[in-house]
C-alpha positions in Angstrom: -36.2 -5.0 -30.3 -35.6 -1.5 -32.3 -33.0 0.4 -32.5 -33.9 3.9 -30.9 -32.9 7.1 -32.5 -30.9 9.3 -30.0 -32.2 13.3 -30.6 -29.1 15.9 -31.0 -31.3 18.3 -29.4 -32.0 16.9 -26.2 -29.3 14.5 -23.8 -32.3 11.5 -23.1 -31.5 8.4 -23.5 -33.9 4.6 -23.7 -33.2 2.4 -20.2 -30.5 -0.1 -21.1 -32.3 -2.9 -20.3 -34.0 -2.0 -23.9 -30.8 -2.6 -26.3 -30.6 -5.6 -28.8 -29.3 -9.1 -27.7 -26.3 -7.8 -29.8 -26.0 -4.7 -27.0 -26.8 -2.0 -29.7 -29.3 0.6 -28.2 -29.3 3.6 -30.4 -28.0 5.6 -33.3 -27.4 9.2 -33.3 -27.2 12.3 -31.0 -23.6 13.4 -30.4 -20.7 13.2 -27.8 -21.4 16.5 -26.0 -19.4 15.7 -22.2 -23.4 16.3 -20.7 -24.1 13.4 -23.2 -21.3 11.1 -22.8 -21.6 11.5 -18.6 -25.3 10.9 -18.8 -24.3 7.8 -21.0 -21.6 6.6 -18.7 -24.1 6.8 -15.5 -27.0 4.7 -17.5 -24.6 2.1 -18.4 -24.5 2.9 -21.7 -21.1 3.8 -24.0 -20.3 4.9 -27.9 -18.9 2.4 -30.0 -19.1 2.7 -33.9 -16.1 3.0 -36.7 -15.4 6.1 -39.1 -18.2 6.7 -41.5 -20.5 4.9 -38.9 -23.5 7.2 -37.4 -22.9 7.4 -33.5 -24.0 4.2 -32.2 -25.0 3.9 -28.9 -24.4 0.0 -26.5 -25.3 -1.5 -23.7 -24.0 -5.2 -23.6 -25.5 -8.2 -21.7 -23.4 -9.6 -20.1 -20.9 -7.2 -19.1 -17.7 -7.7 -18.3 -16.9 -6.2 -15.0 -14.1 -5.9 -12.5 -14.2 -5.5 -8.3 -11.4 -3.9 -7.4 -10.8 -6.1 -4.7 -10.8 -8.9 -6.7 -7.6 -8.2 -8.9 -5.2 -11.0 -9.1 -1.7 -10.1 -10.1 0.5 -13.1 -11.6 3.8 -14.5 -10.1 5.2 -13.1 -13.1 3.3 -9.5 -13.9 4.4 -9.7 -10.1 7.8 -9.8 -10.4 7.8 -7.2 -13.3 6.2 -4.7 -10.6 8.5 -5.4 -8.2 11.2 -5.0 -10.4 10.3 -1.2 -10.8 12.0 -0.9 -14.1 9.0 1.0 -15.8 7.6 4.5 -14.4 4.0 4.4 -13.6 1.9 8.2 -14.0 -1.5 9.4 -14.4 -2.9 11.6 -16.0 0.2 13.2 -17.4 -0.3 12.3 -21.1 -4.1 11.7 -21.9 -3.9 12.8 -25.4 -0.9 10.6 -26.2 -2.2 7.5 -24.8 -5.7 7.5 -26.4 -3.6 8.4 -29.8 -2.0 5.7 -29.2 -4.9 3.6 -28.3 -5.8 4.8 -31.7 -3.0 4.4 -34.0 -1.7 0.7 -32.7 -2.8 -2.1 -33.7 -3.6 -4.9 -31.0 -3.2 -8.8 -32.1 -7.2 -10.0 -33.6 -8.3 -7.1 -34.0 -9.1 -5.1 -37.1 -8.9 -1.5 -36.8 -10.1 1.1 -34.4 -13.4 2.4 -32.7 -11.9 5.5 -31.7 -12.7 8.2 -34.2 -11.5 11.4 -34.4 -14.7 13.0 -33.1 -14.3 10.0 -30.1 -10.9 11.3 -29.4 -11.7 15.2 -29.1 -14.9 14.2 -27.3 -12.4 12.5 -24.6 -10.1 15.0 -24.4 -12.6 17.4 -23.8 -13.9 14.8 -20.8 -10.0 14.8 -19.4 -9.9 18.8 -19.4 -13.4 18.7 -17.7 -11.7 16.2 -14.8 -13.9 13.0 -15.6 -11.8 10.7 -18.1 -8.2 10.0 -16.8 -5.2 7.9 -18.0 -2.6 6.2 -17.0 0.9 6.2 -18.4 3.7 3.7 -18.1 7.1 5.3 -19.7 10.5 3.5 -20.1 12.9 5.8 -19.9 11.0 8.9 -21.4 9.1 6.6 -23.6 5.9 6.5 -23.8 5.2 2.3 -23.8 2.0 1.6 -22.3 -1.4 2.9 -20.9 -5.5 3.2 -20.6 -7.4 5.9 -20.7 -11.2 5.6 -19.1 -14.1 7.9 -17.9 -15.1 8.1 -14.0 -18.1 8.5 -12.4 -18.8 8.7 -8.5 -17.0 5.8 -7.7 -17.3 3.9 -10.9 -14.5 3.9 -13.5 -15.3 3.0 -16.9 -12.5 1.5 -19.1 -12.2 2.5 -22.6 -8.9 1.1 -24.1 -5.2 0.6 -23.7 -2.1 -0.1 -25.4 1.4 -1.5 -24.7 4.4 -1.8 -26.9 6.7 -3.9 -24.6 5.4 -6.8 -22.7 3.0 -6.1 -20.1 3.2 -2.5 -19.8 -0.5 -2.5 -20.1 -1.1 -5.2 -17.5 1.0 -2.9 -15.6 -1.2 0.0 -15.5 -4.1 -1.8 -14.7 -2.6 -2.9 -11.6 -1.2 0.4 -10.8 -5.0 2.0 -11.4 -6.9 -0.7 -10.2 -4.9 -0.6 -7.0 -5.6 2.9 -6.4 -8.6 2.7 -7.2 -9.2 0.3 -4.7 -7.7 3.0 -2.1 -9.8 5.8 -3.3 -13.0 3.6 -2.0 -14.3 3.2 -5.7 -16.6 -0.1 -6.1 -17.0 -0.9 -9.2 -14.4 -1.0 -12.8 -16.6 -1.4 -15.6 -14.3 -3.2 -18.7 -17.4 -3.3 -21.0 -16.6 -6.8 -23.1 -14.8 -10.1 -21.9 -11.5 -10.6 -23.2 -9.3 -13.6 -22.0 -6.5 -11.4 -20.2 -9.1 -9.5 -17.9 -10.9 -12.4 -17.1 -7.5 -14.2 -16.0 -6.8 -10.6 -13.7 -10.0 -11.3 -11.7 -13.2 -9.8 -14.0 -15.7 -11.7 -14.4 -19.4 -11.0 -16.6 -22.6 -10.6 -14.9 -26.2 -10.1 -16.0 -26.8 -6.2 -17.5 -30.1 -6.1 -14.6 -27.1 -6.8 -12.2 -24.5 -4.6 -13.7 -27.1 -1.6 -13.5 -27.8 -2.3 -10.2 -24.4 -2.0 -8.9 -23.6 0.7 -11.3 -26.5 2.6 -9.9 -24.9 3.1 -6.4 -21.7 3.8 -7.6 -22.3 6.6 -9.6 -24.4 8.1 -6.8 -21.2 8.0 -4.4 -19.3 11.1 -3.8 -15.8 11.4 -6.1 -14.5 15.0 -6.5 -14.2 15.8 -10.0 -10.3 16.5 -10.9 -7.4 15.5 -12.4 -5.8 12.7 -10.5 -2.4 11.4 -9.7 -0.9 8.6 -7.7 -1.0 8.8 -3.9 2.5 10.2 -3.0 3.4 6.6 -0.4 1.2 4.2 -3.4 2.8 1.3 -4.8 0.8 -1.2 -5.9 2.0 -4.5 -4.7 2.5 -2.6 -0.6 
């Protein structure tokens, strides 16, 4: 299949289902929010390395999480209930996809997040539709994700810990709420071994569109979020 070339002068996009067995879709364009959301809403994300032209994915399978199929661990259990870490949201965006950025995660090699990626999300948090959430020892900054939402779909786009399970914990914490703001769908892009043990599972693009399609067509206000004051995740 080719490789499309995305025009900077106008947000279009091919239909997923037209990407390489490899996922890639297209090349160019830029991350303009209009873009990124029209991206995000097809099923379609950035993903390329400094230097790299903007390339443009869509894999098949894709990874995917219901919210009500998390499954917390005995033991990620008993570190929630322990309540020794503070959970936030969308109190530190720019710190945590830094941080996303800057540290290094075991088998991997590097970063996708450029600095162009980085302003482009920031840009997406001050507009209300990427979000984060924070998880602080003390007032230390240990853990997080950062992801873009649409209707009642949230996309995930990284995280980061730096003491055990401080990312796991997040995901609980957002996945949780999620689940209590009505929101259908998590979208975690590629399979890793740790997601899949937490409940997601892959299924067929064709299917992944097809559930994407009603989500992003559900209502969601646009807006900086924070936890539900009575939330805890494990209640």
């Amino acid at each position: 299949m080719p490789v499309y070339r995305i025009p900077e002068e106008e947000h279009v996009f091919p239909h997923a289902s037209l990407a390489e067995p490899s996922g890639l879709l297209g090349v160019g364009g830029d991350l303009h929010p209009d873009r990124l959301r029209l991206a995000y809403a097809n099923g379609i994300f950035p993903w390329y390395s400094e230097g790299q032209p903007i390339l443009w994915f869509s894999p098949d399978p894709r990874c995917v999480l219901v919210p009500t199929d998390l499954r917390v661990g005995r033991s990620l259990r008993k570190t929630l209930r322990k309540r020794e870490l503070r959970v936030t949201m969308d109190s530190a965006f720019p710190r945590v996809i830094e941080s996303c950025k800057t540290i290094p995660r075991p088998g991997q090699d590097g970063t996708w997040i450029t600095m162009a990626m980085r302003e482009a999300y920031i840009h997406l948090h001050q507009l209300g539709h990427a979000h984060s959430v924070e998880v602080w020892l003390d007032d230390r900054l240990v853990g997080g994700l950062y992801g873009v939402a649409m209707g009642k779909m949230f996309a995930g786009e990284s995280m980061f810990s730096t003491v055990s399970d401080a990312s796991k914990i997040a995901l609980v914490w957002l996945v949780r709420q999620l689940e209590r703001w009505g929101f259908e769908l998590i979208d975690a892009q590629v399979h890793t071994p740790t997601l899949e043990r937490m409940g997601a599972m892959e299924i067929d693009r064709s299917d992944y569109l097809d559930r994407l399609g009603l989500a992003v067509r559900a209502a969601s206000p646009v807006r900086h979020w924070s936890f539900d004051e009575d939330f805890f995740p494990l209640a």
